[in-house]
N, C-alpha and C positions, 0 to 999 in steps of 0.2 A: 199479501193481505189475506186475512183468515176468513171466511165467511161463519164459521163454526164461533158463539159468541157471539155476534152481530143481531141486530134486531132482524125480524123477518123484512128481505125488500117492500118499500111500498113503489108500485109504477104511477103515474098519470101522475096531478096534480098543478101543473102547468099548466093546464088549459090549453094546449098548442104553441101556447105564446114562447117563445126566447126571452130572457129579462133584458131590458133594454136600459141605455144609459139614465142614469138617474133610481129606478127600481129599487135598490140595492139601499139606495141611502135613504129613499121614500121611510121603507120599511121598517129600516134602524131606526130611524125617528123616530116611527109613529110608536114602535116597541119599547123604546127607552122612556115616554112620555106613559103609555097604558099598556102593560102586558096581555092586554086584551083586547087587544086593537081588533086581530081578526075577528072575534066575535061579535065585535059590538056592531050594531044595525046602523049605526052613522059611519061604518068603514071609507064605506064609497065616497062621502063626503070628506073625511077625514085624510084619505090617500088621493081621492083626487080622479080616479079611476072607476071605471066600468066593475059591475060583481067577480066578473074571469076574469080580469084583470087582479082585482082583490087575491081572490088566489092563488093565482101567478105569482104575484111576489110575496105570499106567503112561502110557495114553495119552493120559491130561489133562493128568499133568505135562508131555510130551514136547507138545501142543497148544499149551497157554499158554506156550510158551518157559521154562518153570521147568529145565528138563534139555534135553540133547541127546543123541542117541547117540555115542559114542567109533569109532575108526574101524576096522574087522575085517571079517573073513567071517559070514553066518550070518545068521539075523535074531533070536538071544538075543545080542548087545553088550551090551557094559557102559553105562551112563548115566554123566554129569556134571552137575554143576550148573552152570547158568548166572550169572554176576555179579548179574541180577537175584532170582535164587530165591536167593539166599547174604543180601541186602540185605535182601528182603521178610520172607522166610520162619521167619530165625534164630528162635530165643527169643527172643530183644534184638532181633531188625530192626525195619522200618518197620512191620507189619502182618501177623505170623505168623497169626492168627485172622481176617482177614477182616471186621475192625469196622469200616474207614471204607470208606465207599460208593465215595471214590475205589481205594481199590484192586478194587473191583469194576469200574469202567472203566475201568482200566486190564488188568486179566486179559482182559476183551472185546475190548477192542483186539488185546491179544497174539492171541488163539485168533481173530476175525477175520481177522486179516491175516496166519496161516497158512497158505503157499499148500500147505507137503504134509501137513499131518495135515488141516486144516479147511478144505478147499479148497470143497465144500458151504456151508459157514459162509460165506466169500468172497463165492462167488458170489450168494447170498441177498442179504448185504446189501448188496453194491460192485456189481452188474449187475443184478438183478431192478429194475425201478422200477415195479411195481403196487402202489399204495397197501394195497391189498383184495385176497386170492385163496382159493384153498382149497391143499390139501394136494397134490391130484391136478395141479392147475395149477403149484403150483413143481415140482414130481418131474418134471414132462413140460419144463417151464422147463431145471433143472439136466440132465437128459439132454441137452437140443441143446444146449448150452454145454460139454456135455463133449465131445460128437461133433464140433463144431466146431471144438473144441482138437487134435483128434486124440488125446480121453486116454478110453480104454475103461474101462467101465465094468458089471456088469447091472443090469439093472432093481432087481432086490431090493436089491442094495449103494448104491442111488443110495435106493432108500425107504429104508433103513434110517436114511442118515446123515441126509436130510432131516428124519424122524421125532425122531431125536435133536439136529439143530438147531432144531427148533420147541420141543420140550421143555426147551430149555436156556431159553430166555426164558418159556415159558408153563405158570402152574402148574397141574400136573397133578391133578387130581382124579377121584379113583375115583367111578364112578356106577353104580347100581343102576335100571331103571326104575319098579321096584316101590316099591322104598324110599328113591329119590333118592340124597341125598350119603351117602356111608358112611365115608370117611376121606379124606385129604389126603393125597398119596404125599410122598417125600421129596423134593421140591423142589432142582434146581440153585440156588446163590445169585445167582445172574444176572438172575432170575427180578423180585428186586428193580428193577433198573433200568427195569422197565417201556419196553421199547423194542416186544414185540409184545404184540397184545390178542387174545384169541380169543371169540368168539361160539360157542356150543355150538346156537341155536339152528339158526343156518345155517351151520354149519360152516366159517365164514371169519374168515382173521386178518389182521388190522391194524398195519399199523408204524404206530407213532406217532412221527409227523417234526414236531418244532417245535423249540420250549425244551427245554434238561432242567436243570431246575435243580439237582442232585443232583450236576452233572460238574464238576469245578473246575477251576478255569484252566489250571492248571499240567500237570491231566491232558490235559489237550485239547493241552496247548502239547508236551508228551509226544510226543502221538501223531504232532501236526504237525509237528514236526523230524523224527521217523522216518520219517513219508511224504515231506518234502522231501528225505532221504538217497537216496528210490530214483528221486522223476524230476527233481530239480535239484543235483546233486552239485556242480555248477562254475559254477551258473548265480546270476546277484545279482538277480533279480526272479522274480517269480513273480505271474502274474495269481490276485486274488482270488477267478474262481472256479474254478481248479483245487482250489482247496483246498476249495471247496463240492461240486462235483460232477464231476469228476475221480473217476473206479474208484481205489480204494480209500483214496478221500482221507478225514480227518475229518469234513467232511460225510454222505459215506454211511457208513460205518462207525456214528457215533454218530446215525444221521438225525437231522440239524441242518436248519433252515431258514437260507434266507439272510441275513436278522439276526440270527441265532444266532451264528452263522459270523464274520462280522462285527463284532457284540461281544465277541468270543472274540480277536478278532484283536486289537483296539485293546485291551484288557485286556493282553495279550500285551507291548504295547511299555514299558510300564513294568516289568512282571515279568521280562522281559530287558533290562531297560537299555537300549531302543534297538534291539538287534541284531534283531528283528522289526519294520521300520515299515509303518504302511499308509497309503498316499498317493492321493491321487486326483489324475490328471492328462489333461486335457481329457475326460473320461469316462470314465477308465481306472481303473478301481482296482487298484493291484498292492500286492507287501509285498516291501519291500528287504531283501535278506539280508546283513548284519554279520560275515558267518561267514568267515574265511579259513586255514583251517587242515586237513589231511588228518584226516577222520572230523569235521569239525567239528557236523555236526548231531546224531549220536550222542550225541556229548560232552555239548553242550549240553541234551539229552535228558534223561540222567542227571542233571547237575545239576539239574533243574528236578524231578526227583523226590527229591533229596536235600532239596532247600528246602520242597519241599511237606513231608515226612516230618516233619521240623525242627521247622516251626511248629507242627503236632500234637502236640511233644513226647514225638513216638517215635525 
């Protein structure tokens, strides 16, 4: 992923909140009815929600690519929908509710590979490689990586987002010392995926890099045409393990291991017809690209979530 090109990161705008089930499609609505929803002074009444809240799922939809901003002065723009928020979200689309798990890895992918709302998100899971850390350790982690960029940031805005990127995968639970558990907060649905674990007794959390058996081909295959649009646009090979450990390849994003990675890839070549091969030669393992057309990985992209959709019989 290139930062060079990119709009400058924006941090905050969540409110603290995680987008919670429903959020996602509130939003799509309310967006597909007035592109002006955010603005308008009836929001609250309109979505149903608190002012922070109001913003909150502004800034999930605009995170996960369900919207973008329209182009103006000001920082109240108008919203649009994206081709994918019009296909997922409808009534009738692929997965307006958030029932199959692949559209949960797929909205991860999206809001991962966010470099200006979720750019925290980014850097977590495409650059940190500590299996095990604490809280205090990524915060001090994501400050050098933003200093380094040359992208300013303070300390409190760097906890915040971290806070709310831990919390999007790890459920949160109210604790009392007295009285233990006392309720179960409202949970991101990301939270399912089970990608981080957290220990409460030592306050350290865990990526879990292996298998996910939960992620389906076609999502993976998603992800990996749109990673291959941004560092081989013209190229017909591609070594196998850029697509493993390569910054912000499907490897790190969904921490895959390398026979993960790998079964994922050979899966690939019949569900594309071909146009993904993986070969090995004298020790090399690469995967041929089939693709010869402007935006051709894009394309290809979408179709492979049309077919996925399909066979759900949504």
């Amino acid at each position: 992923m290139r930062f060079d090109g990119n709009p400058k990161p924006i941090f905050g705008g969540h409110e603290k909140f995680v987008f919670r089930h429903g959020w996602l499609k509130k939003g799509v609505d309310a967006l597909a009815r007035d592109p002006a929803t955010f603005t308008n002074d009836e929001a609250l009444v309109i979505l149903g929600v608190g002012k922070n809240m109001v913003r909150s799922i502004r800034y999930w939809c605009l995170a996960t690519g369900l919207c973008e901003e329209t182009r103006g002065k000001g920082s109240a723009r108008e919203l649009r929908l994206t081709p994918l928020a019009s296909q997922l979200m409808d009534d009738d689309g692929w997965d307006p509710y958030l029932e199959d798990v692949g559209t949960l890895w797929l909205l991860h992918w999206q809001l991962v590979t966010n470099l200006t709302r979720a750019l925290v998100w980014y850097l977590t899971f495409c650059t940190f490689y500590e299996a095990e850390f604490t809280k205090k350790q990524l915060t001090t982690f994501i400050a050098k990586q933003l200093d380094r960029r040359g992208i300013a940031a303070t300390h409190g805005t760097i906890q915040r987002d971290v806070d709310v990127c831990l919390r999007t995968y790890v459920s949160a639970i109210r604790t009392s010392p007295k009285e233990g558990v006392l309720e179960e907060t409202l949970d991101c649905p990301l939270v399912e995926l089970d990608l981080l674990r957290f220990s409460p007794e030592d306050e350290v959390y865990r990526f879990n890099i292996g298998p996910k058996v939960t992620l389906p081909t076609a999502i993976f295959g998603y992800a990996l045409l749109m990673f291959l649009s941004t560092i081989a646009p013209h190229r017909r090979t591609v070594a196998v393990d850029e697509c493993i450990y390569k910054e912000g390849s499907p490897g790190q994003v969904f921490k895959l291991d390398e026979n993960s990675v790998v079964a994922y890839l050979e899966a690939l070549e019949e569900l594309t017809v071909g146009k993904l091969r993986l070969q090995e030669t004298a020790g090399l393992r690469q995967l041929y690209l089939d693709y010869d057309t402007e935006g051709r990985f894009q394309t290809a992209a979408f179709i492979l979530l049309e077919r996925y959709y399909a066979r759900l019989g949504n």
